[in-house]
TILUMZA-920423 format. One record per residue (C-alpha): x negated, y, z; residue in three letters. Coordinates in pm, whole numbers, plus 50000, padded with zeros to 5 digits. Example, Ala and Ser with C-alpha at 12.3 -4.5 7.8 and 13.67 -1.06 7.14 Angstrom:
2
487704955050780ALA
486334989450714SER
This chain:
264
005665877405674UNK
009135877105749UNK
011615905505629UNK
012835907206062UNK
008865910206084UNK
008725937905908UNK
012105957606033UNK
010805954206400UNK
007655967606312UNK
009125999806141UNK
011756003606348UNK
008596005206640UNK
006376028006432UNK
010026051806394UNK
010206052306756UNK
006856058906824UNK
006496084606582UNK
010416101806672UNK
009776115207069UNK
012996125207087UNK
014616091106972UNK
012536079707238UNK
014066105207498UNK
017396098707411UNK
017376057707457UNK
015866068807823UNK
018636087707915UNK
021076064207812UNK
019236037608005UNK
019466061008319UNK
023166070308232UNK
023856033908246UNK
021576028308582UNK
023766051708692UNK
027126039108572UNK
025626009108752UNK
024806025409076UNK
028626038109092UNK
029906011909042UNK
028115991209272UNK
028856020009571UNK
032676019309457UNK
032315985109560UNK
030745988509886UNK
032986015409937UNK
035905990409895UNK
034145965810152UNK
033685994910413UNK
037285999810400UNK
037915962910410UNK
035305959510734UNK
037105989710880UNK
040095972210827UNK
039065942310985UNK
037215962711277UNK
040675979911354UNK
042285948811318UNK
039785930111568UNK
039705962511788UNK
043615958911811UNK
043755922211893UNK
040785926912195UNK
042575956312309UNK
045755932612342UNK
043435903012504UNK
041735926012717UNK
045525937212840UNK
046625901112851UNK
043375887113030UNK
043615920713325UNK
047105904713353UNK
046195873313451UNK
043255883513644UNK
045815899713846UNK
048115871113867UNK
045195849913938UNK
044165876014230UNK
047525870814355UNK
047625831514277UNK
044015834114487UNK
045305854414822UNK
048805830314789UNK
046495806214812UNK
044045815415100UNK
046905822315295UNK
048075788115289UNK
045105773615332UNK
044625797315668UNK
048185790815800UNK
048255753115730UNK
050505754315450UNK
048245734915161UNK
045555711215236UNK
042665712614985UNK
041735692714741UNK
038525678314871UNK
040685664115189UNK
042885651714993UNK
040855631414783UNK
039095618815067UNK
042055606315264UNK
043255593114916UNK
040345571914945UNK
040345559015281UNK
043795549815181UNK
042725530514872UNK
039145511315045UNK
042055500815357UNK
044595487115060UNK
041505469214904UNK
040385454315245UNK
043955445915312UNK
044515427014960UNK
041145410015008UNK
041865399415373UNK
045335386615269UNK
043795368414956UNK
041495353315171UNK
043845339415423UNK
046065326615125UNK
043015310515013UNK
042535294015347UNK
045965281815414UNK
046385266015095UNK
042645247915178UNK
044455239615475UNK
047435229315307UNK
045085204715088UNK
042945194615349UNK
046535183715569UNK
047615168115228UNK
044745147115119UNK
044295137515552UNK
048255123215525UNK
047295110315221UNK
043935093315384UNK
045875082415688UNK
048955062915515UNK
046155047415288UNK
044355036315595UNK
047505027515785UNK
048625005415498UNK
045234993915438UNK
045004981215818UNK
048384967215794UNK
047364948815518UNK
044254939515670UNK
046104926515967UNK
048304905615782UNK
045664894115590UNK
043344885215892UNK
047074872116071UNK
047414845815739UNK
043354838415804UNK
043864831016183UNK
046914808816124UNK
044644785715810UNK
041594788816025UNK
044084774516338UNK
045514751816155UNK
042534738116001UNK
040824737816368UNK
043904716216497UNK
043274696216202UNK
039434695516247UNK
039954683816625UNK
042574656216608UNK
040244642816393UNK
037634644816627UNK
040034628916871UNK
040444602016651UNK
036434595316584UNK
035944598316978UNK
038694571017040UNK
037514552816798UNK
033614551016868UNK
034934545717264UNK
036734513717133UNK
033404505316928UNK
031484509117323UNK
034074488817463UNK
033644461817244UNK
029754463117214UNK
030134460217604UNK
031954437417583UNK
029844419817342UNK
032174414817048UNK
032274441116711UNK
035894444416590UNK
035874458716232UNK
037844490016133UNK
040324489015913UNK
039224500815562UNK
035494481515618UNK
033654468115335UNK
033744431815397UNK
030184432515281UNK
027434421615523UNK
026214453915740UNK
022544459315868UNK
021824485416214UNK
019404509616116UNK
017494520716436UNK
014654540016310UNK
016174572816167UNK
017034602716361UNK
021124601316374UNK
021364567416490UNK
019004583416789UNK
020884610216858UNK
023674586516815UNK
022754564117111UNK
022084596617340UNK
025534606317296UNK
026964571517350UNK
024884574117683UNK
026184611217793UNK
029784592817713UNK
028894565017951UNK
027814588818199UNK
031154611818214UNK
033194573718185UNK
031534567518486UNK
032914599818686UNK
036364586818690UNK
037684613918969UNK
036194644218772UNK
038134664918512UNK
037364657818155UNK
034624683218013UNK
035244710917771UNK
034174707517398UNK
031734734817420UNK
030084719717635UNK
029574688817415UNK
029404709017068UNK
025374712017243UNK
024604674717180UNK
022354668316909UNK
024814643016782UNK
027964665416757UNK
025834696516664UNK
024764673816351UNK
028454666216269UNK
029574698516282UNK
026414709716055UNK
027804684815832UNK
031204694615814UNK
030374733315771UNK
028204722815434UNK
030734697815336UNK
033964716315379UNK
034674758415349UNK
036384759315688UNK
035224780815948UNK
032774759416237UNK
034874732616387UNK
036604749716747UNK
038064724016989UNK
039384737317272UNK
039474704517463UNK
038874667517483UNK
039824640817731UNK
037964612817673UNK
């Protein structure tokens, strides 16, 4: 055992066996309670002062808020009955009305801007449409004249190549008319530009036919001499000439052979 062992243990049997050492620790333990207790109510003490403090402090600035707040409850009164006044005599207009009319205002500016956007919008589709129809009607006018002068330079080849077409014509019917003359006559007089070369008369195929019908419808207007000479168109029918001018279209690019006339 320990020598602090042993002090702690006599030092409890002392006490034990001394009452009054015991009595006297007590009171010192309540002395200091009580050195305690006053303290601890000094302090509180100090607080209550401080909260009073603060209470009359508080008290004082509501008293002076309560004075400032019955002032403008009165001036607010006042403001009020100012205010219903006007409102009875005409004076102010409230606010309700005037945010409505405010409104009407603003829906008629909006209509108004959308109305006028919308007409912009129309006259400049106008504008375009007018544009691109100016634009479609100078194309077309050039495109005609173009056409025109295109069909005008057609006509005058196509004329040309018809005057062409018939003088040659001319010059076949004057020469097969000599040809009938002579084989009336009896006697064949070669063309100039015949092969010298022995020639046969084929009179089994189809032209040489419609050949000899044609030589026979010339014989038959040769006859008429009082009458007027006939009109190609009405010849172009024969099977002969109808073959000729089938002939010429597949030969030649021209347009159908168009004689206005021939005097035989």
């Amino acid at each position: 055992m320990s020598l602090s062992s042993v002090t702690a243990i006599h030092s409890r049997r002392s006490s034990i066996d001394d009452p009054q050492t015991e009595l006297i620790s007590t009171l010192r333990g309540q002395i200091q309670d009580l050195f305690t207790q006053v303290t601890q109510l000094n302090s509180k003490l100090v607080q209550s002062y401080d909260r009073v403090s603060d209470l009359e402090d508080d008290l004082h600035v509501n008293q002076s808020n309560l004075r400032q707040s019955t002032l403008k409850i009165s001036q607010l009164e006042l403001e009020r009955t100012q205010h219903l006044s006007a409102l009875n005599t005409g004076t102010l207009v409230e606010r309700s009305n005037v945010v409505e009319e405010l409104t009407r205002l603003m829906e008629r500016a909006t209509q108004e801007a959308a109305q006028r956007s919308s007409a912009e919008s129309a006259k400049r589709n106008i504008e375009t449409e007018l544009e691109e129809l100016a634009k479609d009607l100078f194309e077309g006018a050039n495109g005609m004249v173009a056409e025109a002068r295109y069909e005008r330079f057609l006509s005058q080849q196509r004329a040309e190549e018809s005057e062409r077409r018939a003088r040659d014509v001319e010059e076949r019917l004057v020469a097969m008319q000599q040809e009938m003359r002579q084989l009336d006559k009896g006697k064949w007089v070669p063309r100039a530009g015949d092969l010298v070369k022995e020639r046969k008369l084929m009179s089994s195929h189809v032209p040489y036919q419609e050949f000899l019908a044609f030589v026979g419808h010339l014989r038959g207007l040769h006859g008429q001499q009082g009458q007027a000479a006939p009109a190609m168109t009405t010849l172009l029918g024969l099977p002969f000439l109808a073959r000729i001018a089938t002939e010429d279209r597949i030969t030649n690019s021209c347009p159908t052979l168009i004689v206005t006339q021939l005097y035989v």
